[in-house]
C-alpha positions as CSV (number, residue, x, y, z in Angstrom):
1,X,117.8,114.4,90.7
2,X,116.7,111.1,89.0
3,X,119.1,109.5,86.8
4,X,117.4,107.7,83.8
5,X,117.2,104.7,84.4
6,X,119.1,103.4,81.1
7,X,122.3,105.0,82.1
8,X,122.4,103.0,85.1
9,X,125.2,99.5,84.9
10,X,122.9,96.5,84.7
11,X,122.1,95.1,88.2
12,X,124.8,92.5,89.1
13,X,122.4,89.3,90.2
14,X,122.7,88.7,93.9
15,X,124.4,91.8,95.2
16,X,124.3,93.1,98.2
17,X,122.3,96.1,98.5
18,X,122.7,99.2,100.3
19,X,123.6,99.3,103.2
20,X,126.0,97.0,101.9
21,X,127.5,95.5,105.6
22,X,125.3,94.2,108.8
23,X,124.2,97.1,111.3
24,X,126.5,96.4,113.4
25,X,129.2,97.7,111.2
26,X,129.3,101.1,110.3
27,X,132.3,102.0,108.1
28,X,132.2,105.5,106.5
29,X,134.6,107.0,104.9
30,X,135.3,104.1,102.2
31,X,138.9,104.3,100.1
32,X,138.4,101.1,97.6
33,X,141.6,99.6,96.0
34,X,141.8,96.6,93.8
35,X,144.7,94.4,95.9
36,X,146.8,91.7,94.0
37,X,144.7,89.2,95.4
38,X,142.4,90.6,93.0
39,X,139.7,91.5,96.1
40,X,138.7,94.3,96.2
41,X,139.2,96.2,99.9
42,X,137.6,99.1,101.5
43,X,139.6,101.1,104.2
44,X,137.5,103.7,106.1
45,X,137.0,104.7,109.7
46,X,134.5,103.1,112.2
47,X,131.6,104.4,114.1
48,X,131.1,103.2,117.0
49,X,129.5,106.2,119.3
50,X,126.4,108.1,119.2
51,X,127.6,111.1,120.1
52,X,130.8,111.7,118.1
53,X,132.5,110.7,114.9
54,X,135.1,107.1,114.2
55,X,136.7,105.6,117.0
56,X,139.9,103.7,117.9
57,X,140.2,101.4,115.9
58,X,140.0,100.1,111.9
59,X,138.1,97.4,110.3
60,X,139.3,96.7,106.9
61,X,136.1,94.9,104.4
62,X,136.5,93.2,101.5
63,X,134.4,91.5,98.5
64,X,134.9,89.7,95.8
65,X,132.3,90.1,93.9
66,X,129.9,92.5,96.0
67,X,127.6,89.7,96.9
68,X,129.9,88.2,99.7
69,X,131.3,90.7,102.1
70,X,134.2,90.4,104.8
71,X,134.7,92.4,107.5
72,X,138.5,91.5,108.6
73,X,139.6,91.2,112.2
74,X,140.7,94.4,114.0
75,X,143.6,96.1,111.5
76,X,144.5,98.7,113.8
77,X,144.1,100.6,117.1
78,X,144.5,103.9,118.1
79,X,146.3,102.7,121.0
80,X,149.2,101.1,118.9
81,X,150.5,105.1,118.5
82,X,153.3,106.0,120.1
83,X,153.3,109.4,120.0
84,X,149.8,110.0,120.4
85,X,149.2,113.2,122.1
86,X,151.2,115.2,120.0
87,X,151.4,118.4,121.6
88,X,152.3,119.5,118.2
89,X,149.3,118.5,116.3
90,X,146.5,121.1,115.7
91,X,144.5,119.3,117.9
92,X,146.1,120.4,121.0
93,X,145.0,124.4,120.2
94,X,142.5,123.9,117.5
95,X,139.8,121.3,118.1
96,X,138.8,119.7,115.0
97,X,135.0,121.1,115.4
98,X,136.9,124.8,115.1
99,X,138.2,123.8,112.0
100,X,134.8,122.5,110.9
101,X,132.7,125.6,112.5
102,X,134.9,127.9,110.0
103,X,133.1,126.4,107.2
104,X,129.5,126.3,108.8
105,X,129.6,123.2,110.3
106,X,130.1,121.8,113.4
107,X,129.4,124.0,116.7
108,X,130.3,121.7,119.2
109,X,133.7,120.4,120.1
110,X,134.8,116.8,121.1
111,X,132.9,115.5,123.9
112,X,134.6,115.8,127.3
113,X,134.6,112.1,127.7
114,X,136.6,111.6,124.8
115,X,139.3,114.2,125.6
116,X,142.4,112.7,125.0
117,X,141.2,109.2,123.4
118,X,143.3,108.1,120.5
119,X,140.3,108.8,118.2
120,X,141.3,107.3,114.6
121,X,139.6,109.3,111.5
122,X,139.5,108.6,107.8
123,X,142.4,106.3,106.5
124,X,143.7,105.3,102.9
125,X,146.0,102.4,102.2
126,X,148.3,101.1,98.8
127,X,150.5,98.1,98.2
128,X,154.2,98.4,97.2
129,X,156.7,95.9,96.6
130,X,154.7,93.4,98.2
131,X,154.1,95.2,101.4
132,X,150.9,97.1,102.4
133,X,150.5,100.9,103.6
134,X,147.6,102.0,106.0
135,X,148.1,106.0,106.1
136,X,145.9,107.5,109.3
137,X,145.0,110.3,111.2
138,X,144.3,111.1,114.8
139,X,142.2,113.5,116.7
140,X,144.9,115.5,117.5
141,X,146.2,116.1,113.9
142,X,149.2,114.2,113.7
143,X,149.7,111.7,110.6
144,X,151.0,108.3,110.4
145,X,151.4,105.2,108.7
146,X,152.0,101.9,109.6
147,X,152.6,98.6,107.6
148,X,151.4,95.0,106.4
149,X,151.9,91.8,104.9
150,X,148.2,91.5,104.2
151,X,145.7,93.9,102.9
152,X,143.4,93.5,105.9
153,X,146.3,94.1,108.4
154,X,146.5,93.5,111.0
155,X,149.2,97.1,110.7
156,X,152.1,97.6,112.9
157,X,155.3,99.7,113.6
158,X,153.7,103.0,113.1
159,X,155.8,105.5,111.8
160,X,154.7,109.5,112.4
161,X,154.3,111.8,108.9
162,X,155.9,115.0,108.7
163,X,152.5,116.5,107.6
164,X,149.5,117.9,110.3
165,X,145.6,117.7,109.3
166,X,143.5,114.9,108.7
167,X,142.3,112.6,105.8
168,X,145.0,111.1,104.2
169,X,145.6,109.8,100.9
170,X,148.1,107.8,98.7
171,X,148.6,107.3,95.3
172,X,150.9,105.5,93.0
173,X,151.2,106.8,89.2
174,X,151.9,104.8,86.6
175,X,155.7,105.7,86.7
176,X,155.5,104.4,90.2
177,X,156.3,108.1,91.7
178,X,154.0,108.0,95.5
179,X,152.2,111.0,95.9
180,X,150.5,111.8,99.4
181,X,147.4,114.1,99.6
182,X,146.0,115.7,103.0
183,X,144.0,118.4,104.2
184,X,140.5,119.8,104.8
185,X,138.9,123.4,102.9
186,X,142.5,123.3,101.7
187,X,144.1,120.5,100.1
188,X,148.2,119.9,99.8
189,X,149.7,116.9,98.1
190,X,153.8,116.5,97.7
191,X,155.3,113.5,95.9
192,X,157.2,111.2,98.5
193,X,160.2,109.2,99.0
194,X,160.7,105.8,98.1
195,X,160.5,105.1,101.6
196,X,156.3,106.0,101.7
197,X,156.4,108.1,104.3
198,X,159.5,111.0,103.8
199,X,159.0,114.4,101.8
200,X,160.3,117.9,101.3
201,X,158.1,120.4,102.7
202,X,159.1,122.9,100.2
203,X,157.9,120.7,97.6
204,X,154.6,120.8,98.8
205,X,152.0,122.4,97.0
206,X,149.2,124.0,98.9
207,X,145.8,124.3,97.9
208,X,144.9,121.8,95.1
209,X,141.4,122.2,96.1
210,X,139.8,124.7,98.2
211,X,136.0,125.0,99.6
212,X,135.8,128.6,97.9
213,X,137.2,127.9,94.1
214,X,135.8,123.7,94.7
215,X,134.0,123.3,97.2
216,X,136.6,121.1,99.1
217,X,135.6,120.2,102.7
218,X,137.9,117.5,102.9
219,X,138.7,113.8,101.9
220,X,140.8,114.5,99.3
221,X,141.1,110.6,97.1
222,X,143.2,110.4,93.9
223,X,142.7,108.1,90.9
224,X,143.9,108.3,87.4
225,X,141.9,107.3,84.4
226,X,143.3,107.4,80.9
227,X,145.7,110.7,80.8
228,X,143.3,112.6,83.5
229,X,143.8,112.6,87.0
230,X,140.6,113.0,89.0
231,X,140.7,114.2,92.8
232,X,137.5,113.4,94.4
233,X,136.5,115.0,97.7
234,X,133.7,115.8,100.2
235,X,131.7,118.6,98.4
236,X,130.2,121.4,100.1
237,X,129.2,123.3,97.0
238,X,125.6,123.2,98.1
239,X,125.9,124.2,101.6
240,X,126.8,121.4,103.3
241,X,129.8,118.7,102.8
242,X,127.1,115.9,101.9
243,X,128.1,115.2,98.3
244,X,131.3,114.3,96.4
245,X,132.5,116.2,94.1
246,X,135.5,115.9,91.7
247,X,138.1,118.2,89.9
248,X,140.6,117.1,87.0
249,X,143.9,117.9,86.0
250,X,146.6,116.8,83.7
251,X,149.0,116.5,86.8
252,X,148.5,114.5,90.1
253,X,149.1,118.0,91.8
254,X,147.1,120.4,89.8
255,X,146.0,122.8,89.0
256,X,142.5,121.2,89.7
257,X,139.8,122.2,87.4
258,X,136.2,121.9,89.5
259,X,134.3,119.5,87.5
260,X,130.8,118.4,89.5
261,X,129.5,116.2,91.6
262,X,129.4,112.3,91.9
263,X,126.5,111.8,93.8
264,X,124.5,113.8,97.3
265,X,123.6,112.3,100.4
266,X,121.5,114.7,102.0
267,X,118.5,112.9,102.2
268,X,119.6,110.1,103.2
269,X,118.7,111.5,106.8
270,X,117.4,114.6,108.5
271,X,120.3,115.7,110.3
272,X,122.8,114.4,106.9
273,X,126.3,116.2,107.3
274,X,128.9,115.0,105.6
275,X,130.4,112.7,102.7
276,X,133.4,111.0,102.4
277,X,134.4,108.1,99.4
278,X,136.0,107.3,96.5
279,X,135.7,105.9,93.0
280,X,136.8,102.4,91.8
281,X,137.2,100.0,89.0
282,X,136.0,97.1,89.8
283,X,136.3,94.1,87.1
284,X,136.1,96.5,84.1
285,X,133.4,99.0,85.6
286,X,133.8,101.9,88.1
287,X,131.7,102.5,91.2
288,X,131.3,105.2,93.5
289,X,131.9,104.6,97.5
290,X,130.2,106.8,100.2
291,X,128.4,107.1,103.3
292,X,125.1,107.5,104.4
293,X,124.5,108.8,108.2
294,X,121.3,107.5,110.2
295,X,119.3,107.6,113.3
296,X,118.8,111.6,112.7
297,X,122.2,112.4,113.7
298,X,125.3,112.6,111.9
299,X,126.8,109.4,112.9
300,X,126.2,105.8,112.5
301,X,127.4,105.9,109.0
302,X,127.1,103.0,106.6
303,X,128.8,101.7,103.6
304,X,127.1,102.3,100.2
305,X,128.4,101.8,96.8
306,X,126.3,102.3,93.2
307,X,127.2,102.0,89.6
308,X,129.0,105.4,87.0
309,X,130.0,106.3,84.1
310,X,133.1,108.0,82.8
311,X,132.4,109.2,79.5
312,X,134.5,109.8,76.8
313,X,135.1,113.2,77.4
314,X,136.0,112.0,81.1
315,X,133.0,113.6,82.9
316,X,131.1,111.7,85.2
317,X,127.2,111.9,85.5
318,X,126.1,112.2,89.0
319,X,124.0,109.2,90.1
320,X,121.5,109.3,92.6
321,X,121.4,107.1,95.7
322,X,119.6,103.9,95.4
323,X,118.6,101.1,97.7
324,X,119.5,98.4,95.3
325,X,122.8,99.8,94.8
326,X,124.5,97.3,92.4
327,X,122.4,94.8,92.7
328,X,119.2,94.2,90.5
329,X,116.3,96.2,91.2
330,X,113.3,94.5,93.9
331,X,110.9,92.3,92.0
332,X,108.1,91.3,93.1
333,X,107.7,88.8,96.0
334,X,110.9,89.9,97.0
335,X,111.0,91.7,100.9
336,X,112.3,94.9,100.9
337,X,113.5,95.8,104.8
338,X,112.4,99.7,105.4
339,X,115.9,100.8,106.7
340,X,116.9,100.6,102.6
341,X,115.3,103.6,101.8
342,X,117.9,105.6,100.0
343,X,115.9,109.5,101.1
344,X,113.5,110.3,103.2
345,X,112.0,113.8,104.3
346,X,110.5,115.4,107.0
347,X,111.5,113.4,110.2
348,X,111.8,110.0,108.7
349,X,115.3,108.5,109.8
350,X,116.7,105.1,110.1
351,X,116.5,103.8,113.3
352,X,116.9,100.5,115.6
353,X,115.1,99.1,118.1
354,X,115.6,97.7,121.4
355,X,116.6,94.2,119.9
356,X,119.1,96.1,118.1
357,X,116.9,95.8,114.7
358,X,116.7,98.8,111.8
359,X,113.9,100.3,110.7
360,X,112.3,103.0,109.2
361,X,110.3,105.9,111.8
362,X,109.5,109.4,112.6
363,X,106.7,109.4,109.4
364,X,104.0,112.2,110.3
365,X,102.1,114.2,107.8
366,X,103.8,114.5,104.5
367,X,106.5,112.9,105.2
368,X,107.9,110.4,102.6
369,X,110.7,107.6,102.0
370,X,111.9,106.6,98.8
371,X,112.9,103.1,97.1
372,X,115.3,103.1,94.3
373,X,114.4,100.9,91.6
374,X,112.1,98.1,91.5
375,X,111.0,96.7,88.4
376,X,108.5,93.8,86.7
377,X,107.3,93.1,83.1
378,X,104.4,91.4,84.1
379,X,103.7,94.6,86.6
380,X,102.9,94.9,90.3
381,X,99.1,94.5,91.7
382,X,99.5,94.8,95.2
383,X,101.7,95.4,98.2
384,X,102.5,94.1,101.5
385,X,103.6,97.0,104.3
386,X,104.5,96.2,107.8
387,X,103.5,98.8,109.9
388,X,103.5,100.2,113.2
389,X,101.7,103.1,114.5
390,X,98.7,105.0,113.9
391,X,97.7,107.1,110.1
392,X,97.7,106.2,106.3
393,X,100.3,105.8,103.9
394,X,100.2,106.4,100.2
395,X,101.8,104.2,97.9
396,X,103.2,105.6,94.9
397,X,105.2,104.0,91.8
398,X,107.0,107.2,90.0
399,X,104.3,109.8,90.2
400,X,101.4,107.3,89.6
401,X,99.3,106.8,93.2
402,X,98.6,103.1,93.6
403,X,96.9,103.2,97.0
404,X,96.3,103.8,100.4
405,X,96.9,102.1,103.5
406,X,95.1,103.1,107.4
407,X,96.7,101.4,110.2
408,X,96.6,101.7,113.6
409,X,98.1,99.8,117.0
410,X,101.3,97.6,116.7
411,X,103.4,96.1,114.7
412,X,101.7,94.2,111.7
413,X,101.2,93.9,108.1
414,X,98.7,95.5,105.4
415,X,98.1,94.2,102.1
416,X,96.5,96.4,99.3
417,X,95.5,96.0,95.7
418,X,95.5,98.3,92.7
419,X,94.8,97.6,88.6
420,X,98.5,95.9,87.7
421,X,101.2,98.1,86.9
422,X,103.6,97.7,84.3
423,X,107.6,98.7,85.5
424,X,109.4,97.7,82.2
425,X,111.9,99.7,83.2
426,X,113.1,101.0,87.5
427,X,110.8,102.6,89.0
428,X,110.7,104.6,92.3
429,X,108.5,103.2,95.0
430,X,107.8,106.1,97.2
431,X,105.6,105.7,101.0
432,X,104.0,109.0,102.4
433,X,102.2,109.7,105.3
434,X,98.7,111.3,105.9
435,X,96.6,111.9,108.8
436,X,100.1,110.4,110.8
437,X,100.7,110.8,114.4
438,X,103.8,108.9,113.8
439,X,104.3,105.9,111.6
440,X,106.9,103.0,111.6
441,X,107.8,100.9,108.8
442,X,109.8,97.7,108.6
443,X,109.1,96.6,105.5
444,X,107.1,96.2,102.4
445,X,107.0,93.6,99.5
446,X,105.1,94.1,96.3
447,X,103.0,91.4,94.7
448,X,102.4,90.8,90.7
């Protein structure tokens, strides 16, 4: 789906685009929250490995104002838990790939060289009284949180949750009752003690969500705007758990009315599984976080954030991925690096090389890679591609053909010219291969 490009927030000048952080940071699984401080903070897991989701530890990022992006110190390690194997956890009978296979998914289960690591999955945190909340899970199930004096951590004194699953989410309503949300294909949430960790397991309500009535995977992530309260989740409504959806309610625990979906990953690589985010406002407008997987696999995940609406009868559009993000669109004379392409098809994936570089490979015949948005009012004339490998590629603005490229051998660059096209408004840049036997791309810059 192409979103028009009017209904699209006006490109904030100098943002970072997406991937938003380095490569050597992969953070997926992004809770934003507006601290104090006024920053805004991201807590989400942290890929490390390439056979196997998170790791053990937490790197908290921060901006604050999306062109200049932190990534704190270490906040937390899996190590600093206690209790961690708990014998109790479903971990210890039910692998989390089980849970995951019952919905289609995975097939495999944790890798016998991580048996028994202190694996840490998809966080959330909140500030209270001046004091700051990182709520975890482990690979074995159990639930903790531990505590603060600053939004980046570092956390300490982990205390164990009464409450077995993973994901978990906190949320303060405006009457400053806590409520804590967990759970994967079935969602529970329960409003908790003062002290941010205690609750009555009678009072908790079991499935919110659920993957047959919402197409809830998992991820549950609260947020309340005007008198609705929106829970957004990993949506598996078409097949797989690569988009977010979100349901509404008139009550922070339900019942959930199944609304839509934010915004789809799947073509952000050939092996795309799942999703994982949030949505936040952010100096009067609200963005969407989520996670785009690379290197054909299902790992490596990376931070990406774009630009929504809530309208006024508190839907929100879905927005397609972009490259730009919420930044301006690419301009001409402006280098745009390969590994920002926000789909690709056929075997095209992200990739690195041996220097520990991205870029863009796997193109054979037919297979394509798409740039979201450039623009220029006094239109485009030619482009630059740098290009490894041997076959053509077809350069296409929207649906019009501009030209075609041949190369062949190593790594250079290949300039061609077409009559000068106008892009008043964004524009997709799409690159597909012809006559391929395998094409790499690192780059491409378009000239007026």
């Amino acid at each position: 789906m192409r979103q028009h490009p009017q209904e699209r927030t006006a490109g904030i000048p100098g943002a970072a685009r997406n991937p938003v952080l380095p490569i050597s940071h992969h953070v997926p699984d992004g809770e934003a929250h507006v601290m104090p401080d006024g920053r805004l903070y991201v807590y989400g897991s942290y890929d490390t490995m390439d056979n196997w989701y998170c790791s053990d530890l937490y790197h908290v990022v921060s901006t604050s104002d999306f062109c200049e992006w932190r990534v704190h110190e270490v906040a937390f390690r899996g190590q600093q838990v206690p209790w961690f194997p708990d014998p109790a956890g479903y971990g210890a009978t039910v692998p989390k790939s089980t849970v995951l296979a019952s919905a289609g998914g995975e097939d495999a289960d944790v890798p016998s060289e991580l048996a028994g690591s202190p694996l840490l999955y998809a966080p959330d945190a909140v500030e209270r009284h001046g004091l700051y909340y990182l709520y975890f899970c482990m690979a074995d199930g159990s639930e903790g949180v531990a505590t603060s004096d600053r939004p980046e951590g570092p956390f300490v004194d982990p205390k164990q949750l009464p409450a077995r699953g993973i994901d978990p989410a906190i949320f303060i309503d405006d009457d400053n009752k806590v409520y804590f949300y967990w759970g994967q294909i079935s969602a529970r949430g329960v409003q908790i003690e003062d002290d941010m960790m205690s609750f009555d397991p009678q009072e908790v309500v079991e499935d919110l969500v659920t993957e047959a009535e919402h197409g809830f995977h998992e991820g549950p992530s609260m947020r309340k705007i005007g008198a609705l309260y929106y829970l957004v989740f990993s949506d598996a409504s078409r097949g797989r758990p690569t988009a977010l959806g979100y349901a509404t309610s008139v009550s922070p625990l339900g019942p959930f009315q199944y609304k839509g979906i934010i915004i789809d990953n799947a073509d952000c690589d050939p092996e795309s599984w799942n999703n994982h985010g949030s949505i936040q406002c952010f100096n009067d407008r609200w963005y969407v976080f989520y996670h785009r997987s690379s290197r054909g696999g299902r790992f490596h995940r990376r931070l990406c954030l774009e630009p929504l609406q809530v309208l006024e009868d508190g839907s929100i559009p879905e927005v397609p991925m972009t490259s730009q993000g919420v930044g301006e669109p690419f301009s001409a004379g402006e280098f745009v690096e390969a590994f920002r392409a926000c789909a690709v098809s056929g075997g095209a994936r992200i990739d690195v090389d041996r220097n520990g570089d991205e870029f863009l490979t796997g193109l054979f015949d037919g297979d394509e890679a798409a740039f979201r948005f450039v623009r220029s009012i006094e239109g485009f004339s030619s482009i630059n591609l740098e290009l490894e490998g041997d076959g053509e590629i077809d350069v296409f603005l929207g649906e019009t053909h501009l030209c075609s490229l041949q190369a062949s051998g190593g790594r250079q660059s290949y300039r061609g010219f077409f009559p000068r096209v106008v892009a008043s408004h964004e524009e997709e840049l799409r690159l597909r291969a012809r006559r391929s036997t395998g094409l790499s791309i690192w780059g491409w810059e378009l000239g007026e």
